[in-house]
Structures are given as C-alpha cells and as structure tokens.
BAFI-3210 file (N, C-alpha, C; in Angstrom, 3 decimals, decimal comma, padded with zeros to 6 digits):
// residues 137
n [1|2|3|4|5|6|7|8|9|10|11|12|13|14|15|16|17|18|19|20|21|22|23|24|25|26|27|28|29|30|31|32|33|34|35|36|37|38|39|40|41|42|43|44|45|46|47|48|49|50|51|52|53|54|55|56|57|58|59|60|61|62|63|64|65|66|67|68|69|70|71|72|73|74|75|76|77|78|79|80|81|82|83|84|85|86|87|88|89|90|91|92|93|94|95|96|97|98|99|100|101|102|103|104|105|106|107|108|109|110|111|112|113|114|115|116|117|118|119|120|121|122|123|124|125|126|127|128|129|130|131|132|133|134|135|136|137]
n.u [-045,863|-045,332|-046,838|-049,777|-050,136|-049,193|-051,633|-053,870|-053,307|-053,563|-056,366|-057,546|-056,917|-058,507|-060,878|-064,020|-063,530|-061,310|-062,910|-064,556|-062,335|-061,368|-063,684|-063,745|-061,501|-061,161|-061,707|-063,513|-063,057|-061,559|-058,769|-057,903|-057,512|-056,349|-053,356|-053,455|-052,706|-050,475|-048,745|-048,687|-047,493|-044,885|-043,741|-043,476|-041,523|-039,460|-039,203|-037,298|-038,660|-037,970|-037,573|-039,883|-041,871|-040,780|-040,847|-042,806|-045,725|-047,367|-049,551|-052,181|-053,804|-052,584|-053,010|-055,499|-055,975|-054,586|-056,119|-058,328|-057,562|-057,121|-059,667|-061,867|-063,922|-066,630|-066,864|-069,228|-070,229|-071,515|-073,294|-072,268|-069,748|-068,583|-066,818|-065,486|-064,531|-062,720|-061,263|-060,633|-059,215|-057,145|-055,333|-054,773|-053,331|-051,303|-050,281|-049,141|-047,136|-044,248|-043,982|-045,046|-044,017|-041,337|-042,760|-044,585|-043,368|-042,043|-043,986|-044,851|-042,900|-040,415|-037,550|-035,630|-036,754|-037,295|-037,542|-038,855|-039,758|-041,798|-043,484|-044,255|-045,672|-047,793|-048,692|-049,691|-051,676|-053,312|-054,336|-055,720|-057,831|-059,072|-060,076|-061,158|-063,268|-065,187|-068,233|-071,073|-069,449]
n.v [-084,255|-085,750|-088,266|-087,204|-086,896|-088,985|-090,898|-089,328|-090,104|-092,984|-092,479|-091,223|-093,623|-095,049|-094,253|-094,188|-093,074|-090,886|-088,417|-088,566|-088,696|-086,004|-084,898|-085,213|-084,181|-081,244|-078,988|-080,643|-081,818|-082,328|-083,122|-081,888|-079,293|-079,042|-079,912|-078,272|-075,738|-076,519|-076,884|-074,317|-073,030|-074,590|-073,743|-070,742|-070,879|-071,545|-074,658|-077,715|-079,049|-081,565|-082,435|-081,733|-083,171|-085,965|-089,526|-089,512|-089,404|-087,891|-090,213|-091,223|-089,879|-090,222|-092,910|-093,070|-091,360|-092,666|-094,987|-094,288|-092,952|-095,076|-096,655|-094,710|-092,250|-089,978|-087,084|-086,377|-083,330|-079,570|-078,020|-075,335|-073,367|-071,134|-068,423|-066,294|-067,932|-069,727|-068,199|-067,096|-068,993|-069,768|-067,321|-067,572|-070,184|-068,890|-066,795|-067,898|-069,690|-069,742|-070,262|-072,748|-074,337|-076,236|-077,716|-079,102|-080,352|-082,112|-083,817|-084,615|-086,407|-086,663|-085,363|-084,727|-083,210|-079,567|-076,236|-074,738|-076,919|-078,154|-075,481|-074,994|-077,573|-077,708|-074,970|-075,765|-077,385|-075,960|-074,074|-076,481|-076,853|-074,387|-075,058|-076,880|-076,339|-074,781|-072,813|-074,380|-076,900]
n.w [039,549|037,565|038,412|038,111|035,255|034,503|035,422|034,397|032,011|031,850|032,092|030,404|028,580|029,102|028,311|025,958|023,307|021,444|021,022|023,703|025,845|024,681|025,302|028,228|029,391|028,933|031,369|032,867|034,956|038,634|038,154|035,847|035,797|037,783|036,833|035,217|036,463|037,617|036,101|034,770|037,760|037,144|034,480|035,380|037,401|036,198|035,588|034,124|031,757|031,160|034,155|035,232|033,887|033,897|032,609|031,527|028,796|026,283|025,914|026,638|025,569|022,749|022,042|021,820|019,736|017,378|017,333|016,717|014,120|012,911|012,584|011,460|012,643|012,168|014,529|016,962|016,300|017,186|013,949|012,802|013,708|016,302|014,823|016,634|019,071|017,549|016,502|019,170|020,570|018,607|019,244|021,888|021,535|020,706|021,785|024,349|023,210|023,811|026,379|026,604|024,468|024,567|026,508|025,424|023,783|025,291|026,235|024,033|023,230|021,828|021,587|019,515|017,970|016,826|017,852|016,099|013,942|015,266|015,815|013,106|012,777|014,529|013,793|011,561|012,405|013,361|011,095|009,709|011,618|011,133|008,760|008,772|010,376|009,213|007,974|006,579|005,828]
ca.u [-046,417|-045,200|-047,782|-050,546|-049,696|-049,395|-052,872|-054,495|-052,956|-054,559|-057,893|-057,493|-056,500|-059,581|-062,266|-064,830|-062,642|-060,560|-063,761|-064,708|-061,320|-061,655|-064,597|-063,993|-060,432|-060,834|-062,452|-063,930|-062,509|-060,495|-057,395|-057,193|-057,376|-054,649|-052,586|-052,675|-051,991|-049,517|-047,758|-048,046|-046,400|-043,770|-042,870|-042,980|-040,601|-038,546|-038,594|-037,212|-039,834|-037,690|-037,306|-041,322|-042,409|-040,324|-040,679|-044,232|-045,939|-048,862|-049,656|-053,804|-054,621|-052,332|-053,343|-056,885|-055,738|-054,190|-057,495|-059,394|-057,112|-056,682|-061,072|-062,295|-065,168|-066,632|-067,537|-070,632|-070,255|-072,720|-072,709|-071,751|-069,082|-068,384|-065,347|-065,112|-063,919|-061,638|-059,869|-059,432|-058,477|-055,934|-055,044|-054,466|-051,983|-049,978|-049,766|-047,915|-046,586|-042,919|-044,192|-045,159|-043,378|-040,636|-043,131|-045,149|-042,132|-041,738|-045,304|-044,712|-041,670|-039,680|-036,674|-034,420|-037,627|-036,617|-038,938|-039,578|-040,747|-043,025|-044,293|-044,802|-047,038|-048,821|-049,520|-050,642|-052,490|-054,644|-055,171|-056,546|-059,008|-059,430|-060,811|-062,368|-064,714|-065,911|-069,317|-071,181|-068,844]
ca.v [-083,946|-087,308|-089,116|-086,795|-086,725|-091,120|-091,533|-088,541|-090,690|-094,209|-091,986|-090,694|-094,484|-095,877|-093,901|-095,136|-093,091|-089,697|-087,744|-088,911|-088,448|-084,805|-084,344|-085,591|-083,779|-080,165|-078,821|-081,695|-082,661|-081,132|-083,057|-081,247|-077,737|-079,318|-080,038|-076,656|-074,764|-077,327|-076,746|-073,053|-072,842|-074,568|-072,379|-069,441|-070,961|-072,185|-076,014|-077,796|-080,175|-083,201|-082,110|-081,887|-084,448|-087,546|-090,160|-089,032|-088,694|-087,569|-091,259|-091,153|-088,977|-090,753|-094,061|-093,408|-090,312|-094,051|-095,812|-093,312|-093,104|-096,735|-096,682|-093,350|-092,154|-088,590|-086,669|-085,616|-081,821|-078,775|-077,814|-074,433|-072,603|-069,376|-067,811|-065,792|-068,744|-070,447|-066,737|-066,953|-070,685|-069,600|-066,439|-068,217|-070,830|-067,958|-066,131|-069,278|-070,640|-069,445|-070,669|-073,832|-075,465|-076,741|-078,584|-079,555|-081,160|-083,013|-084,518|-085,582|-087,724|-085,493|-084,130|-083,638|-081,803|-078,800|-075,722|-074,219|-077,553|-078,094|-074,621|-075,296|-078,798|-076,690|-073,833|-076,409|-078,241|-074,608|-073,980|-077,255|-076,629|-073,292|-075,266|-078,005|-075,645|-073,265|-072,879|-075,407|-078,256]
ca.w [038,245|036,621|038,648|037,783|034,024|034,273|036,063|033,500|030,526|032,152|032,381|028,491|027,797|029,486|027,710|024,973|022,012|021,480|021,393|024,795|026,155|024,927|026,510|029,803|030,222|029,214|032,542|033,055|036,621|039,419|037,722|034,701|036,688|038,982|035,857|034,208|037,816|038,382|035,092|035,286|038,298|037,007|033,842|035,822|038,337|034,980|036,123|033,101|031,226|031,344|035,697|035,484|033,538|034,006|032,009|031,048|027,590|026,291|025,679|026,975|024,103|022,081|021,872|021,480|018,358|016,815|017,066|015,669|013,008|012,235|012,324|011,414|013,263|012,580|015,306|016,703|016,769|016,206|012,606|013,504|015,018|016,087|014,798|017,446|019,517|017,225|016,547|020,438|020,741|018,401|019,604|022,891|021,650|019,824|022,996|024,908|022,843|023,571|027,247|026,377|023,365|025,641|027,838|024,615|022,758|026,347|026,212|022,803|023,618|020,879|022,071|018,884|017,102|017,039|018,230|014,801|013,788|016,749|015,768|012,138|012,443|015,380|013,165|009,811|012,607|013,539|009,711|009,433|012,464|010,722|007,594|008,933|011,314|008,831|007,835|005,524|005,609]
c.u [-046,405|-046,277|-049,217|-050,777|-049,927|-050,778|-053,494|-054,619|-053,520|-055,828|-057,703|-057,582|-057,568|-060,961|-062,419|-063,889|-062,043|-061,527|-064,200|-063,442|-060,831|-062,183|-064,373|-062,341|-060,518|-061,926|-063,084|-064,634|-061,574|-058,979|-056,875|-056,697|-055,723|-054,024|-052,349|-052,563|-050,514|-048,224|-047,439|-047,045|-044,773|-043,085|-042,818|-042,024|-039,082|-038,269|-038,287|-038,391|-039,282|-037,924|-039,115|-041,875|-041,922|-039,955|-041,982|-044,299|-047,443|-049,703|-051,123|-053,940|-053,899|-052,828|-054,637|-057,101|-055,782|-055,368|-058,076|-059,051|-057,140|-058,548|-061,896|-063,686|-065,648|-067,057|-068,701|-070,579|-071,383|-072,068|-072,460|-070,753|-068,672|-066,973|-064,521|-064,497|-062,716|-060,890|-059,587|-058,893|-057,356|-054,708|-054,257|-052,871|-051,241|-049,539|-049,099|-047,162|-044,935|-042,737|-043,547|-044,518|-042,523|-041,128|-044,287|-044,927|-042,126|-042,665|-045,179|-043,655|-040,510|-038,390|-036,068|-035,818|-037,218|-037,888|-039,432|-040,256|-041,743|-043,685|-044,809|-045,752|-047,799|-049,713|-050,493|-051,884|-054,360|-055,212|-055,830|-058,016|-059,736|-060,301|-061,927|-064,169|-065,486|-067,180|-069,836|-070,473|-069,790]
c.v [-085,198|-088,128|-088,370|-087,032|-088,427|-091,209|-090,729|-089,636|-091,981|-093,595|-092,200|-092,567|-095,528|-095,533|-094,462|-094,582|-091,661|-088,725|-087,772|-088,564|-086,624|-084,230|-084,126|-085,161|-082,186|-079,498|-079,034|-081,554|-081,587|-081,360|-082,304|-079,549|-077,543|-079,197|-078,747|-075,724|-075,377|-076,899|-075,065|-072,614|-073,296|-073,621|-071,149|-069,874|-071,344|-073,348|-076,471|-079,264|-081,201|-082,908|-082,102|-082,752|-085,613|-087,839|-090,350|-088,924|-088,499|-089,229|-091,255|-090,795|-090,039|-092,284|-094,053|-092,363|-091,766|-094,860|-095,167|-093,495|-094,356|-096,591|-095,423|-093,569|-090,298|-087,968|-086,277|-084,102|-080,988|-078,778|-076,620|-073,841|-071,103|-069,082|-066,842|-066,907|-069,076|-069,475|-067,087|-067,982|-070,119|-068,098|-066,791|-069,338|-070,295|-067,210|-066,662|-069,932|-071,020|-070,189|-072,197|-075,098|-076,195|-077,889|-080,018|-080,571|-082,701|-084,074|-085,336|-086,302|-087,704|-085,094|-083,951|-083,366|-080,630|-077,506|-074,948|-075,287|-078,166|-077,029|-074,698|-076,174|-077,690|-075,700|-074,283|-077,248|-077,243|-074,174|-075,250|-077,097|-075,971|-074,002|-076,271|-077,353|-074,714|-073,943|-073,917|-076,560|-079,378]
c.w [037,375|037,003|038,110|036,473|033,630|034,514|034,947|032,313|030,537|031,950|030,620|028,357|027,580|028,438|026,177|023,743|021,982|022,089|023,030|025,746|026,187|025,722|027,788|030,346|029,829|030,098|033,080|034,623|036,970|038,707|036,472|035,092|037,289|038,116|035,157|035,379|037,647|037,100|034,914|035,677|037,763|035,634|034,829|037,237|037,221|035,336|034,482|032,434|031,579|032,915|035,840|035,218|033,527|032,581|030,676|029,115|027,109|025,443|025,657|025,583|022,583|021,156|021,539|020,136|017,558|016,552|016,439|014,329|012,073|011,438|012,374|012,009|012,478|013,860|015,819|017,326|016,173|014,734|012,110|013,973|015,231|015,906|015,742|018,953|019,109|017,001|017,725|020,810|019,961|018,375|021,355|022,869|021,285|021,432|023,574|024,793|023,142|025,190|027,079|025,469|024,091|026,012|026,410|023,693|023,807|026,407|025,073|022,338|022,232|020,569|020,957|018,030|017,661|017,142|017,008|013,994|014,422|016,113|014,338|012,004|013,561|014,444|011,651|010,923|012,931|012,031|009,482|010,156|011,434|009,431|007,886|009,894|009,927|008,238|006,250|004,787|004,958]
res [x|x|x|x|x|x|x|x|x|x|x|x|x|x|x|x|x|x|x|x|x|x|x|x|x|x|x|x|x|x|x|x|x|x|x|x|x|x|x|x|x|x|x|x|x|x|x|x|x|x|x|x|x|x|x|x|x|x|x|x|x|x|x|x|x|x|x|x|x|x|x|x|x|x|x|x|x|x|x|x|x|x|x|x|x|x|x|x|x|x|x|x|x|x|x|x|x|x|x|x|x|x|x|x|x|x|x|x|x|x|x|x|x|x|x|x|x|x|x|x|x|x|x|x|x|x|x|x|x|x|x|x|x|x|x|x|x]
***
C-alpha cells in the first residue's frame, strides 16, 4: 500500500496543476480503483493506518493544493451543479467517516490532531463546497 500511495503521489506531483491531478485520479485509472479496494480491505480487516500507510502522505495532491494557492487559478467547471450530487458527495463522507478519519489523519501526516478536529475542518471544508457550488456564483 505504501508503494502504491508513493508512486500515486509522484503521479499527483507530476501533473500540469491540482485541477488536473483531480481529474486524472478520481476513476481515472486502474490505480485509483486499486487504492480504494486496497484500503477497504484494510479497514474491514482493522489494519492500523500507520501499519498501512508507512511513511506515506498525501503529498501529490498536496504540493500541487500549495501552488495553486501561492498562484490562484480558477477552475474551469460547469456553471451549474446539481444538488442532488453534492447532498450525496456529502452524504457519502458522513457515512465513513467513523471508517475513514483514522486513515485520513494518516494521509495528512497529523497524528496529534485529534478526530473531532479532523471532523470539524472536514465539515467547514463541505459547507464551503456547499457555498461555493450553488447556483449563480
């Protein structure tokens, strides 16, 4: 999993800018598939994040979030969205979350955050979505 997670984070690190990096990892490719089987399995076997992920961090995404930031870009998205998505996008991370925070904290190279503040920036980061998508921006 550590090697999967390193080579993913070279991919993310390589591309033209965050957006791009989005694009080209959620169901992209077979590795991102592999990566959320692969992580699956391991919560439901209870492996522990540090025992799964190494030394790993969500670095790919990171480094190119940092650029963005430094040189704002906007995106090019419809101008549009359906709320019936972003309810289930975030209907989705509420459901896992008790899964996932653990492995989420691990990615984000974290450990004394504590999981109620993990779940607080999480939940200001879905009201932000929530504002930034809505209609007539």
């Amino acid at each position: 999993m550590e090697l999967l997670v390193s080579y993913g984070g070279d991919r993310l690190s390589d591309e033209k800018d965050v957006y791009a990096a989005i694009d080209n990892s959620f169901g992209a490719d077979i590795d991102s598939g592999q990566f959320g089987r692969m992580l699956m399995w391991s919560v439901f076997e209870e492996t522990s994040p540090d025992r799964l992920l190494g030394q790993v961090s969500s670095r790919g995404y990171r480094s190119q979030i940092d650029a963005l930031w430094e040189n704002p870009v906007e995106p090019r998205v419809r101008s549009e969205f359906d709320s019936n998505v972003l309810a289930s996008l975030i209907a989705l991370v509420g459901a896992v979350w008790d899964l996932y925070e653990p492995y989420l904290t691990e990615l984000a190279d974290n450990p004394g955050r504590s999981p109620e503040e993990a779940r607080q920036e999480v939940t200001e980061l879905l009201k932000l979505l929530v504002y930034a998508a809505r209609p007539n921006r």
